[in-house]
KEKE-919751 format. One line per field, with one value per residue: residue number from 1; residue in three letters; x, y, z of N, C-alpha, C in turn. Coordinates in steps of 0.1 Angstrom, whole numbers. Layout:
% KEKE-919751
num: (NUM | ...) $
residu: (ALA | ...) $
n.X: (X | ...) $
n.Y: (Y | ...) $
n.Z: (Z | ...) $
ca.X: (X | ...) $
ca.Y: (Y | ...) $
ca.Z: (Z | ...) $
c.X: (X | ...) $
c.Y: (Y | ...) $
c.Z: (Z | ...) $
% end
This chain:
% KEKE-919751
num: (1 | 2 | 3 | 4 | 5 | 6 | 7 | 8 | 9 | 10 | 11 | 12 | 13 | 14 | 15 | 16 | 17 | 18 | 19 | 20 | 21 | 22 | 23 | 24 | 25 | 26 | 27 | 28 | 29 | 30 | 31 | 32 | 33 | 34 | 35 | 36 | 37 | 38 | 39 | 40 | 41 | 42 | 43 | 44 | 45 | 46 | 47 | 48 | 49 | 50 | 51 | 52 | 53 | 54 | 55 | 56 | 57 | 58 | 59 | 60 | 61 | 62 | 63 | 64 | 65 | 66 | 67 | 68 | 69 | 70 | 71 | 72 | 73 | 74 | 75 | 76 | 77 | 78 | 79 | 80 | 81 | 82 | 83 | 84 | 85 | 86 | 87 | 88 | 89 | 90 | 91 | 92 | 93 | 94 | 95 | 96 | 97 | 98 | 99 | 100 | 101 | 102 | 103 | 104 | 105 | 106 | 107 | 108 | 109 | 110 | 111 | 112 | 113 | 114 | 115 | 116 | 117 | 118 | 119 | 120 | 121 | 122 | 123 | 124 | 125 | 126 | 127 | 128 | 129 | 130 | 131 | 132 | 133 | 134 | 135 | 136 | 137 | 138 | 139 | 140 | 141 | 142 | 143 | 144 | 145 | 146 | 147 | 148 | 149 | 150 | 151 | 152 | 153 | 154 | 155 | 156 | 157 | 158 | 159 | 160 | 161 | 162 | 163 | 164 | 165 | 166 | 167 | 168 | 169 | 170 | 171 | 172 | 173 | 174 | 175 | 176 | 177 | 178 | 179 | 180) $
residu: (UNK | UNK | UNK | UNK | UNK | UNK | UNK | UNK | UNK | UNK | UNK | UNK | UNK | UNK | UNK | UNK | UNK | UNK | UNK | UNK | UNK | UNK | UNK | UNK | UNK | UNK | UNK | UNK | UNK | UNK | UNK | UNK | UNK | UNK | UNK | UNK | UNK | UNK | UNK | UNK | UNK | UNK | UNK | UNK | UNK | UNK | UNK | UNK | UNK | UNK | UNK | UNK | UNK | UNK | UNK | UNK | UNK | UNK | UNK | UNK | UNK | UNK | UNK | UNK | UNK | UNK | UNK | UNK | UNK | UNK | UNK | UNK | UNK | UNK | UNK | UNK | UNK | UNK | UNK | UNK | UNK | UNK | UNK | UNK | UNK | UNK | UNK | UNK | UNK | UNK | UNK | UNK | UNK | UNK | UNK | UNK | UNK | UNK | UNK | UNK | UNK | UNK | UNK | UNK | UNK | UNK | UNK | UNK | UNK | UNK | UNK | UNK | UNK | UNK | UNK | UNK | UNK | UNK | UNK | UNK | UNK | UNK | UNK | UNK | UNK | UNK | UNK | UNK | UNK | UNK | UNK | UNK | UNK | UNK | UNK | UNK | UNK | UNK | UNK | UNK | UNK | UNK | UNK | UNK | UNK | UNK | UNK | UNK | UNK | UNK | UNK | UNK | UNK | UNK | UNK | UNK | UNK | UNK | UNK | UNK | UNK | UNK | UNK | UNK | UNK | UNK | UNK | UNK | UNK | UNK | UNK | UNK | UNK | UNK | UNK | UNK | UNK | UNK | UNK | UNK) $
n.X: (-1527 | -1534 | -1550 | -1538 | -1516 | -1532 | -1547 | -1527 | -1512 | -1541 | -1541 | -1515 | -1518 | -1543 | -1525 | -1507 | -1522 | -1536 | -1516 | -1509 | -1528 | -1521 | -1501 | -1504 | -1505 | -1507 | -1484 | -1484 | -1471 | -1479 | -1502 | -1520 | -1531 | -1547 | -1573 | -1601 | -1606 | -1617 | -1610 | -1601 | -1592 | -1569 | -1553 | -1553 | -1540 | -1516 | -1508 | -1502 | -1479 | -1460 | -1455 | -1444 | -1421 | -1421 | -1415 | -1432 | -1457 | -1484 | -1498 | -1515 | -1534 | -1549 | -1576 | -1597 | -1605 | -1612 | -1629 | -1618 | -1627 | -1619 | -1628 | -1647 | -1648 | -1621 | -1612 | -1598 | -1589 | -1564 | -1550 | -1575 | -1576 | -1546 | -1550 | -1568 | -1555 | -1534 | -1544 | -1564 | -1540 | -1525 | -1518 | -1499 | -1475 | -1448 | -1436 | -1426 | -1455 | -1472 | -1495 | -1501 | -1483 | -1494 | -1520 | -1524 | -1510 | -1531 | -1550 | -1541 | -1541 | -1563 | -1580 | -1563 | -1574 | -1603 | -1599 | -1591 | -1607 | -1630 | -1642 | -1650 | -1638 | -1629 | -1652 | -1673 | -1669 | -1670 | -1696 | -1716 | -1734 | -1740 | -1769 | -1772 | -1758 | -1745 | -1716 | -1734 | -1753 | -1753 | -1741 | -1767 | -1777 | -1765 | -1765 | -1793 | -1795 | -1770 | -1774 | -1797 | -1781 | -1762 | -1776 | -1787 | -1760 | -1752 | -1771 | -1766 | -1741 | -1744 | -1759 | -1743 | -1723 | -1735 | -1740 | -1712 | -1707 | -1723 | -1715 | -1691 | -1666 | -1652 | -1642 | -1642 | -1658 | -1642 | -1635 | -1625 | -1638 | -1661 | -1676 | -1675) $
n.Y: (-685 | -713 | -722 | -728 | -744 | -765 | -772 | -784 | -804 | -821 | -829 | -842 | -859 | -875 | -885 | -901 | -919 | -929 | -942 | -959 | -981 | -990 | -1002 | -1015 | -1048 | -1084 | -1111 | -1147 | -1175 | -1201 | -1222 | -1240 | -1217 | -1204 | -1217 | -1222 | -1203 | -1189 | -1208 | -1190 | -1172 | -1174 | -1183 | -1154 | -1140 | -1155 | -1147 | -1121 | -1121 | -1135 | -1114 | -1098 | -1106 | -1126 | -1160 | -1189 | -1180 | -1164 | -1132 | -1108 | -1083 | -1050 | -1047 | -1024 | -1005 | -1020 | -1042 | -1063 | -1088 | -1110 | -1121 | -1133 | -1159 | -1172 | -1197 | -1204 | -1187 | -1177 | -1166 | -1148 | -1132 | -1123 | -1108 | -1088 | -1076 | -1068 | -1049 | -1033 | -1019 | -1006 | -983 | -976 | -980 | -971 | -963 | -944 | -939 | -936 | -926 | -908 | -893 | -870 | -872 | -861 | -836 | -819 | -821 | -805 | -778 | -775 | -774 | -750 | -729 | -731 | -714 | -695 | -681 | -679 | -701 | -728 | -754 | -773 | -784 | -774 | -750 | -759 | -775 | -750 | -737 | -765 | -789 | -800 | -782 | -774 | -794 | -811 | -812 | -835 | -850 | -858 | -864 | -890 | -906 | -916 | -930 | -949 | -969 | -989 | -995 | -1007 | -1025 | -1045 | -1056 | -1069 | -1089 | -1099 | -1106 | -1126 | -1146 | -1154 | -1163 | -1187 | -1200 | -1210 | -1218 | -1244 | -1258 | -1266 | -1255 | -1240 | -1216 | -1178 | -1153 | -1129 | -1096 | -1104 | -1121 | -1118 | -1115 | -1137) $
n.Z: (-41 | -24 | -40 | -66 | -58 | -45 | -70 | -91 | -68 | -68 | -94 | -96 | -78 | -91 | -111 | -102 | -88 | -111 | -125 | -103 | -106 | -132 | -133 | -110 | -101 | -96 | -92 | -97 | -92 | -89 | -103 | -88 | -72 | -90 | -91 | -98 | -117 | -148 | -176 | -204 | -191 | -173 | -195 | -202 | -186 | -179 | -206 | -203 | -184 | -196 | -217 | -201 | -197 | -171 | -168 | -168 | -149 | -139 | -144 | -127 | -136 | -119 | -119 | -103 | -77 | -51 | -65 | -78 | -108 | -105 | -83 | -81 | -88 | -81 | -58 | -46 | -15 | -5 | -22 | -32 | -9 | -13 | -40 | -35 | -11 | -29 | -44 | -31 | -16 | -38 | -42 | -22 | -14 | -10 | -32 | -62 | -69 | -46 | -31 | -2 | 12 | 0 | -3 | 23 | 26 | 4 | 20 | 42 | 23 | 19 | 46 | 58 | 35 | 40 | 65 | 62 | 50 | 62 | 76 | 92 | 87 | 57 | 51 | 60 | 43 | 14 | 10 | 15 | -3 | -14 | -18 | 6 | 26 | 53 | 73 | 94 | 86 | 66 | 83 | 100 | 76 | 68 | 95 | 93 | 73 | 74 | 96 | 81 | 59 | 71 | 81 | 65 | 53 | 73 | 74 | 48 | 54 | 73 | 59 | 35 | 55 | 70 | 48 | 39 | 66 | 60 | 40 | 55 | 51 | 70 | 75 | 83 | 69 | 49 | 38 | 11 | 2 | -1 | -30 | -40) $
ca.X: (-1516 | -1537 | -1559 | -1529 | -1508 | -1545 | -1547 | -1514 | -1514 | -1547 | -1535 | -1503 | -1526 | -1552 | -1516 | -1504 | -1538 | -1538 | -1500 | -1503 | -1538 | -1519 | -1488 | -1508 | -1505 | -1504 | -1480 | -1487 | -1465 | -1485 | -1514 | -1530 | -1532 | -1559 | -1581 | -1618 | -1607 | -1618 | -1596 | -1598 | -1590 | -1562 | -1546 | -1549 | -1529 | -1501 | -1496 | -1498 | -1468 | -1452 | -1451 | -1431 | -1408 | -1423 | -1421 | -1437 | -1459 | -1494 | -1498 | -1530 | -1533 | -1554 | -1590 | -1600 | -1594 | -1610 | -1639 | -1614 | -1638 | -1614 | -1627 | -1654 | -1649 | -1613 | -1620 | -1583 | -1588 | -1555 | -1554 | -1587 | -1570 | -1535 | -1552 | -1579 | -1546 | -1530 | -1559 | -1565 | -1532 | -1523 | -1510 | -1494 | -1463 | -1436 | -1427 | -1438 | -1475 | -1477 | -1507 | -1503 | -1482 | -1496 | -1531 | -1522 | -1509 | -1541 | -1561 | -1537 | -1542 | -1582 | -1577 | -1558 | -1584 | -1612 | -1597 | -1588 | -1621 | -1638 | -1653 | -1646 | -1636 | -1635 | -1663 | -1682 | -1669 | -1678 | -1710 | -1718 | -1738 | -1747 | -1778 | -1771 | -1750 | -1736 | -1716 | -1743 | -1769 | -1743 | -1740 | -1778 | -1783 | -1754 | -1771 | -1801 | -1786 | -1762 | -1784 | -1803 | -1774 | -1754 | -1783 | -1788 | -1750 | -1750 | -1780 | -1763 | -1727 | -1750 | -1765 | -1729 | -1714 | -1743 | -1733 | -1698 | -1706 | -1732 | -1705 | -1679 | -1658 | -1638 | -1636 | -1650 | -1663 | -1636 | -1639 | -1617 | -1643 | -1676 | -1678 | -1671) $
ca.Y: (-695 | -723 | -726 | -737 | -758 | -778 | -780 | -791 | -817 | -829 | -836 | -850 | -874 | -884 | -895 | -913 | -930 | -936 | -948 | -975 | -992 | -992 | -1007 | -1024 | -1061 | -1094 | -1123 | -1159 | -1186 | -1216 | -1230 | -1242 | -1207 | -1199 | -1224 | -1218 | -1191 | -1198 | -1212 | -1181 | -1157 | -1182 | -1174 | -1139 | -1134 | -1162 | -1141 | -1108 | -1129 | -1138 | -1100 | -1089 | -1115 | -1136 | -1170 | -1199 | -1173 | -1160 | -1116 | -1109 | -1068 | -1045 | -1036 | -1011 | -1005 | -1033 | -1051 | -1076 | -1093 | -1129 | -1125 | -1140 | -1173 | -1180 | -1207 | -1200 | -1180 | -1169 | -1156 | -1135 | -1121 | -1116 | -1102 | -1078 | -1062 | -1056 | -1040 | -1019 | -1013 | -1001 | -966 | -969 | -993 | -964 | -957 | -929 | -939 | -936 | -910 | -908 | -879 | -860 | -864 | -854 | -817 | -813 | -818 | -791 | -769 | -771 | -768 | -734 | -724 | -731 | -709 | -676 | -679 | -678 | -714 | -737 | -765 | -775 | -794 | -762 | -746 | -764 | -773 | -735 | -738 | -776 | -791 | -802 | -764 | -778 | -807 | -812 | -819 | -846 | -860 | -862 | -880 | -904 | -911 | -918 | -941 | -959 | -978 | -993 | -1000 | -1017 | -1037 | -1054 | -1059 | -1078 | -1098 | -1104 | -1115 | -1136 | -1154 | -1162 | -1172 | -1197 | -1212 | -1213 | -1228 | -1254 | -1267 | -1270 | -1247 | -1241 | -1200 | -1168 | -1145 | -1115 | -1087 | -1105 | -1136 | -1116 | -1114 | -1156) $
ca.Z: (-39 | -25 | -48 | -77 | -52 | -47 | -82 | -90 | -62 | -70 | -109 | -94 | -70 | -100 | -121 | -91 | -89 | -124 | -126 | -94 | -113 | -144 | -129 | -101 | -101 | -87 | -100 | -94 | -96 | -88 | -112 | -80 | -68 | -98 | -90 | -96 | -122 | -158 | -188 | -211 | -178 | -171 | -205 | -205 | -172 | -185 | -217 | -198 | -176 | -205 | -221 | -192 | -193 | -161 | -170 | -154 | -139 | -138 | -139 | -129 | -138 | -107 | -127 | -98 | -61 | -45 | -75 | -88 | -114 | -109 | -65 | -84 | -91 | -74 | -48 | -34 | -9 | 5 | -40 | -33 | -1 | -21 | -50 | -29 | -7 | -37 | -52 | -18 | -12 | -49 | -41 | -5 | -19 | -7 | -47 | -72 | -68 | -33 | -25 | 13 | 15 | -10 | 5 | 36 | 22 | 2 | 34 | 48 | 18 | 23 | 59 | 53 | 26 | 48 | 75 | 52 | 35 | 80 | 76 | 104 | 81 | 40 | 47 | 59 | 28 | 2 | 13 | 17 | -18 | -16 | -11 | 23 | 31 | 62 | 74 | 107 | 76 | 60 | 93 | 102 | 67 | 70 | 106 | 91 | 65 | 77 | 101 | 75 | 51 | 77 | 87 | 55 | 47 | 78 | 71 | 39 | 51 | 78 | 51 | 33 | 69 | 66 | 35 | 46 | 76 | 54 | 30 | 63 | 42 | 86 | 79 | 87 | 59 | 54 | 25 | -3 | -2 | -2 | -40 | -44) $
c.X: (-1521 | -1540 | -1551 | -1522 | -1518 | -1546 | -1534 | -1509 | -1527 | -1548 | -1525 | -1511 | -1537 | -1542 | -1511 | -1512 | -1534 | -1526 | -1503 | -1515 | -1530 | -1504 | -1491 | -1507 | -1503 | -1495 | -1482 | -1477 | -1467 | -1497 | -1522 | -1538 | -1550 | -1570 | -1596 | -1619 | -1609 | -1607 | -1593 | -1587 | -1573 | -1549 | -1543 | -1538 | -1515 | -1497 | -1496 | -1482 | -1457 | -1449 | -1443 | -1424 | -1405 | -1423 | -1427 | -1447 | -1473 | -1494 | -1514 | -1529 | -1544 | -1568 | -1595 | -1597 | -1599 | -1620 | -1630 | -1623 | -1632 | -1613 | -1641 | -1658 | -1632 | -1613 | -1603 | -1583 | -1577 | -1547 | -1565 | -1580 | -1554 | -1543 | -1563 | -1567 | -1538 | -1537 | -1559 | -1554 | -1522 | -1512 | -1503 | -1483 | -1445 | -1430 | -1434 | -1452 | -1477 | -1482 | -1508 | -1498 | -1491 | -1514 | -1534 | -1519 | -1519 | -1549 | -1556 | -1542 | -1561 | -1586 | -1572 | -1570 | -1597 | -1608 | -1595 | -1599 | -1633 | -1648 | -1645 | -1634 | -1638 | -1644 | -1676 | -1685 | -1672 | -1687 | -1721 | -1733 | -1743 | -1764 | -1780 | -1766 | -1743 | -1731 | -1724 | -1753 | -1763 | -1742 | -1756 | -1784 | -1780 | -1763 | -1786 | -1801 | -1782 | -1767 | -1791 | -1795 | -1764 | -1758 | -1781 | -1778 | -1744 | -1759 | -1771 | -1746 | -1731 | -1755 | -1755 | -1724 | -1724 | -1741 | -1721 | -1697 | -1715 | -1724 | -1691 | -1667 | -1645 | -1636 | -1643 | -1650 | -1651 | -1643 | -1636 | -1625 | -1661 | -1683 | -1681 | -1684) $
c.Y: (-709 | -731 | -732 | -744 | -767 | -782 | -785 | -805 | -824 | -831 | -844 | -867 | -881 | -891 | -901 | -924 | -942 | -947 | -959 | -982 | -992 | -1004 | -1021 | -1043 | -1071 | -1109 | -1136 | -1167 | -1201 | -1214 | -1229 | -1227 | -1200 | -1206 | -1219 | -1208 | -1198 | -1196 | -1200 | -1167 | -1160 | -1180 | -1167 | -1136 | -1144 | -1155 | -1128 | -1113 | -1126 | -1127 | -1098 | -1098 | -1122 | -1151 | -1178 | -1194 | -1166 | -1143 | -1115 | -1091 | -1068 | -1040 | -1023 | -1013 | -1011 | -1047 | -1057 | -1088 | -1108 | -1127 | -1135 | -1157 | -1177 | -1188 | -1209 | -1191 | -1173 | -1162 | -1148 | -1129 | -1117 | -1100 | -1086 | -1067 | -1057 | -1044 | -1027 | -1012 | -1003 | -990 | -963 | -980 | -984 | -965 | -945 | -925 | -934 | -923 | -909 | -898 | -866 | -859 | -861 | -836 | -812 | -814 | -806 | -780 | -766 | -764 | -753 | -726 | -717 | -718 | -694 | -674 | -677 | -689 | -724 | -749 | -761 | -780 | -781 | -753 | -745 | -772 | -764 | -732 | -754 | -777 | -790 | -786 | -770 | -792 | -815 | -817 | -834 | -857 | -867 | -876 | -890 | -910 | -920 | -930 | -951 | -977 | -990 | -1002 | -1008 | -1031 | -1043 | -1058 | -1070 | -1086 | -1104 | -1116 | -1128 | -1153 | -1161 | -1166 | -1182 | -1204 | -1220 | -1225 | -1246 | -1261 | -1269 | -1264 | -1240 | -1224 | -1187 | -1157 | -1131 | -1109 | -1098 | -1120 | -1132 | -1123 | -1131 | -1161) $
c.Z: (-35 | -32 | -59 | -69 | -48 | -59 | -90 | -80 | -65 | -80 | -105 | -90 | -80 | -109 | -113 | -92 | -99 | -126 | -117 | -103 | -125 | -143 | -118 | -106 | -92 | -95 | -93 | -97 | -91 | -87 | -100 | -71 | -81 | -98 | -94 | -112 | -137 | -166 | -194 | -201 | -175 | -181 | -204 | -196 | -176 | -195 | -210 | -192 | -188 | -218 | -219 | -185 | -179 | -164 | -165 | -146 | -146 | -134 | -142 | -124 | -126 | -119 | -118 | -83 | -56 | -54 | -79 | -93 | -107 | -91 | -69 | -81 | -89 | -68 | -41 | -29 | -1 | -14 | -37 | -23 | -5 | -26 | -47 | -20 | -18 | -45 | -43 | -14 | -27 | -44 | -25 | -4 | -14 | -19 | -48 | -69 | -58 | -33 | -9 | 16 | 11 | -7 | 19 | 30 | 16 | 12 | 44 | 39 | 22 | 36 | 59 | 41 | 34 | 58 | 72 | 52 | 56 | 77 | 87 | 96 | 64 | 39 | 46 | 47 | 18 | 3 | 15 | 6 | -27 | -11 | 6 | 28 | 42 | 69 | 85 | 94 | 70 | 72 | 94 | 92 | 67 | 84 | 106 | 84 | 67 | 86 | 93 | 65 | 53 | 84 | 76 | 51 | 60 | 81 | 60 | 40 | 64 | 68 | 43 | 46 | 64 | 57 | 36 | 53 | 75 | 48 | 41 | 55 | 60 | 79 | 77 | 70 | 66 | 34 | 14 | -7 | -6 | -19 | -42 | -38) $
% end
């Protein structure tokens, strides 16, 4: 019985998914808002606009959950942080899409799985037969990891504040400006 209401919720939650990136969007209605963004790019999202009967208006579709190619080269930055929460927030809009309930009951259904099956956890579980086998090994590596991969991402967002702070650009480095 689990095991089909897991797989039935997690097909429902990959068409959720799929449905808010397909639906996801951001509309614009001021030019100055696309700033930085090139002419051809600039196009495409005014005739997307003007598909779905926006006029006057800039639709700039969601490509994936937070890589928007156009965080690139915007240079409006309250557009990269629009365009990055809509991106991140895609599927948690309280419509159809929304995956928030629905991964909360498959964490129950694993949970319950896990607990028939005499495993502490799903993580215990299905790691049983991984490399690692248990989540104490998954931890140790991440522990090992992390250190290293958090050093250099803040060496690196050190070295963009510095630029920032070189061109008197007055603002703190967040996610939706890394890329730019």
């Amino acid at each position: 019985r689990h095991d089909a209401e897991e797989a039935t919720r997690s097909a429902k939650f990959l068409n959720q998914l799929l449905n808010a990136e397909k639906t996801g969007k951001l509309i614009i209605t001021d030019s100055l808002m696309l700033a930085g963004l090139p002419h051809a790019d600039k196009n495409e999202i005014a005739q997307n606009a003007k598909e779905k009967n926006a006029e006057n208006s800039w639709l700039m579709p969601l490509q994936n959950t937070k890589q928007q190619p156009a965080l690139q080269s915007l240079s409006n930055r309250d557009t990269r942080e629009k365009l990055f929460d809509a991106s991140w927030t895609r599927a948690e809009k309280n419509d159809s899409n929304d995956t928030r309930a629905i991964i909360i009951r498959i964490a129950a259904i694993r949970a319950q799985k896990a607990k028939l099956l005499g495993f502490a956890n799903y993580a215990a579980w299905k790691l049983q037969d991984q490399m690692a086998q248990t989540p104490q090994a998954v931890d140790n590596f991440l522990n090992q990891l992390v250190p290293a991969v958090t050093g250099k991402a803040k060496e690196e967002a050190a070295d963009i504040q510095a630029l920032i702070d070189k061109q008197n650009s007055g603002f703190t480095l967040q996610t939706w400006s890394w890329d730019f």
